[in-house]
N, C-alpha and C positions, 0 to 999 in steps of 0.2 A: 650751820655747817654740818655735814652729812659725820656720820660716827661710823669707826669701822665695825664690819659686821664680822659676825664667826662665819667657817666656811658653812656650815648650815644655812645661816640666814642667805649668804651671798649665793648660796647654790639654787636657793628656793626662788631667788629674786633672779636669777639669769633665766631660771624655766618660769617665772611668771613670764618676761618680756617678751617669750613667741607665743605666750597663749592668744589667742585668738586670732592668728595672723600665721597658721602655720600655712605651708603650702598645699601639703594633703587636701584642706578646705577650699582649696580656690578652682573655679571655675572647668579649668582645664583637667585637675585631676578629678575633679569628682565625674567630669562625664569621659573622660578615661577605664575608670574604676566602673562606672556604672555600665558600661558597654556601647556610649555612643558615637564611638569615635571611628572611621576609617582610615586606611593604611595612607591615604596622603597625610591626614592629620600627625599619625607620628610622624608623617617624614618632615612635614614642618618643624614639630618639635625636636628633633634629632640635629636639625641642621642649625636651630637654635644652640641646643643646649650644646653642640661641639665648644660653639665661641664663648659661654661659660664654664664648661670645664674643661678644655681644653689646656688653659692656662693654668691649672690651677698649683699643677707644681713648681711654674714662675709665680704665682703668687706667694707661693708656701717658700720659694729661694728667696724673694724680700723679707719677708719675717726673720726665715734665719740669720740672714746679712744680718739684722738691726737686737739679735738675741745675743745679751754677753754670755763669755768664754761660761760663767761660775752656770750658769742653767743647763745642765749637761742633758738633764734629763728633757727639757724642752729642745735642744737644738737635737738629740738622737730622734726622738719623735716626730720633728719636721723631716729630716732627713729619710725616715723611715715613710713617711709617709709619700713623701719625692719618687722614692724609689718603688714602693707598691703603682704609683699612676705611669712611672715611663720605663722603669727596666723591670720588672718583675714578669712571671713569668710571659704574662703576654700585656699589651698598652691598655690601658683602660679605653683610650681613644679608640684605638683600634676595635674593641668589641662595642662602642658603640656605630660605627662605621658598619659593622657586621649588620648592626638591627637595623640601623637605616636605610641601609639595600635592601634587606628585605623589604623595605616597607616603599621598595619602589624608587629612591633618589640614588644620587651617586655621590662617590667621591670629594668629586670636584665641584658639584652643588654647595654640601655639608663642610668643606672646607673654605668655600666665598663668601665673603664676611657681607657683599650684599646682599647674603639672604636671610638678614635677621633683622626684627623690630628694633627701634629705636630703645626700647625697656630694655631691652636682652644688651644691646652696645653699654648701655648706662651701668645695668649689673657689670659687666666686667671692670669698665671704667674705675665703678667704685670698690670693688675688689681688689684692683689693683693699686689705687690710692690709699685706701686702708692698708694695704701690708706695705706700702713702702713711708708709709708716713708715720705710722702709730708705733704705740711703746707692744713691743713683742707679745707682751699677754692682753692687751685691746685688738691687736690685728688678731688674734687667734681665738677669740671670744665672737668677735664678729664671722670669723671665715668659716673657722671649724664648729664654734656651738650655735649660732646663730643660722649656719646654712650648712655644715657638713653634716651637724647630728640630727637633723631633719630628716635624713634622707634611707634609714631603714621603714619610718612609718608611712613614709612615700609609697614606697617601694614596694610595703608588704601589702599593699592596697592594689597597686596597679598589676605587680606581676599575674595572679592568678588566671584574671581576666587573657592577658597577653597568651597564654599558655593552654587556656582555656579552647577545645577545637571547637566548642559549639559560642566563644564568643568572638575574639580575634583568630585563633588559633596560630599563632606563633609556635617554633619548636624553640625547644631548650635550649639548643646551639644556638641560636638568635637571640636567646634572653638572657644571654650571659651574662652581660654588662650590668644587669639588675639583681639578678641573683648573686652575683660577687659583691653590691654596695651593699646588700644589705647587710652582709656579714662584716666586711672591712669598716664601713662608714660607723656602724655601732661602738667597734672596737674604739677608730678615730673619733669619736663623739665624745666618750668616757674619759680618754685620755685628755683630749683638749680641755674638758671639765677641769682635772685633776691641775693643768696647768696654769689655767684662770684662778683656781681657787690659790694656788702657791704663790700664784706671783704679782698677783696686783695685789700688792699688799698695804697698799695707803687706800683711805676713803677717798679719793680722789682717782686714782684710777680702778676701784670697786665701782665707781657709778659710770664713769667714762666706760666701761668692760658690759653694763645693764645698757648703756644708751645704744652701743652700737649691737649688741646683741638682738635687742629691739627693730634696729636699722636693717639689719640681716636678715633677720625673717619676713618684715613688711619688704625689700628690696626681693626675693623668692617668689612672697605671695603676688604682687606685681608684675612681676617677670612670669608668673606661671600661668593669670588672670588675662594678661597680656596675650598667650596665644590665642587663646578661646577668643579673644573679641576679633583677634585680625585673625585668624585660619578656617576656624568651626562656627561662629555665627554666622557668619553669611550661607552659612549651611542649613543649620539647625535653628539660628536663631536668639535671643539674650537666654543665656542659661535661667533657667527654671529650678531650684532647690527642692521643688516639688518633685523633680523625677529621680530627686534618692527615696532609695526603700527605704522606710523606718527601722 
């Protein structure tokens, strides 16, 4: 039978469970980040990643549903976070809709759910099973550490490239939606820590909080490995590791 851990040990073991399996590493961002990519390419991925984040503050209103009255400080934080993705000052949705026209698609592409891989429906699926099925600090170990706090090392990889005129050349107004996760999603990433560490407080939802965290980052790496095989190979070809720079 598993032993509770101090939050030390419990915190080192939720960031062992994405090592190796982060998303950064997978196929599509690294020739992202490397410069291989063309403007249909993000638009594939844009019209993707709507039907994953898209939901994400109905994923985040199941958590809260199932967080009791006494976690005040968990359910402010979901709430907080609700509200940063759809009323804050501008949709998060909305500024990725912004990049995705750039990048050549529309609206009403990026909003029809027929134009996503079968991985990408699965991620949301299981997004959405996890927060309305799990104990409050298991759905938010999976949603928020497992795949929200992912998402500034992402980011701080792909934007430069994006903004870069001699490599995509993207402007600033177009990269909004990247440059604001990075700063938000860090913040949400810390916190969501802070609330895993507080509240699964038996050995039993301590390892249930490591399995799904685990599940989160291989369900990303997946989903992100995913575009590259159905958008950019038939381009480029099987990705090559060889063509990162040392």
């Amino acid at each position: 039978m598993a032993e509770m851990m101090n939050e030390e040990e419990f915190r080192v073991a939720l960031e062992d469970a994405m090592k190796g399996r982060e998303a950064k590493d997978a196929s599509f961002s690294m020739a992202w980040a490397t410069g291989k990519l063309e403007r249909k390419h993000f638009a594939r991925w844009a019209e993707n990643h709507y039907h994953y984040v898209g939901p994400f503050a109905d994923y985040l209103a199941y958590i809260y549903a199932n967080t009791p009255d006494h976690a005040t400080d968990a359910k402010d934080f979901l709430l907080q976070n609700m509200w940063e993705e759809e009323i804050g000052d501008v949709r998060h949705t909305d500024l990725l809709i912004r990049f995705a026209e750039a990048c050549g698609t529309t609206e009403e592409a990026i909003v029809d759910p027929g134009n996503i891989t079968a991985v990408t429906r699965g991620l949301q699926s299981w997004c959405y099973a996890i927060a309305m099925r799990e104990h409050f600090a298991v759905a938010t170990a999976a949603l928020v550490v497992g795949l929200e706090s992912q998402v500034p090392s992402i980011y701080r990889k792909q934007l430069p490239p994006l903004i870069d005129p001699d490599v995509y050349g993207f402007t600033e107004d177009e990269t909004e939606f990247f440059d604001l996760h990075i700063t938000s999603d860090e913040i949400h990433g810390e916190r969501g820590y802070q609330i895993v560490l507080k509240y699964a407080d038996t050995p039993e939802l301590q390892q249930r909080c490591i399995e799904v965290t685990r599940d989160g980052a291989d369900m990303r790496f997946a989903y992100t490995k995913a575009l590259y095989d159905t958008y950019v190979a038939p381009d480029l070809g099987a990705w090559d590791p060889a063509l990162v720079p040392a």
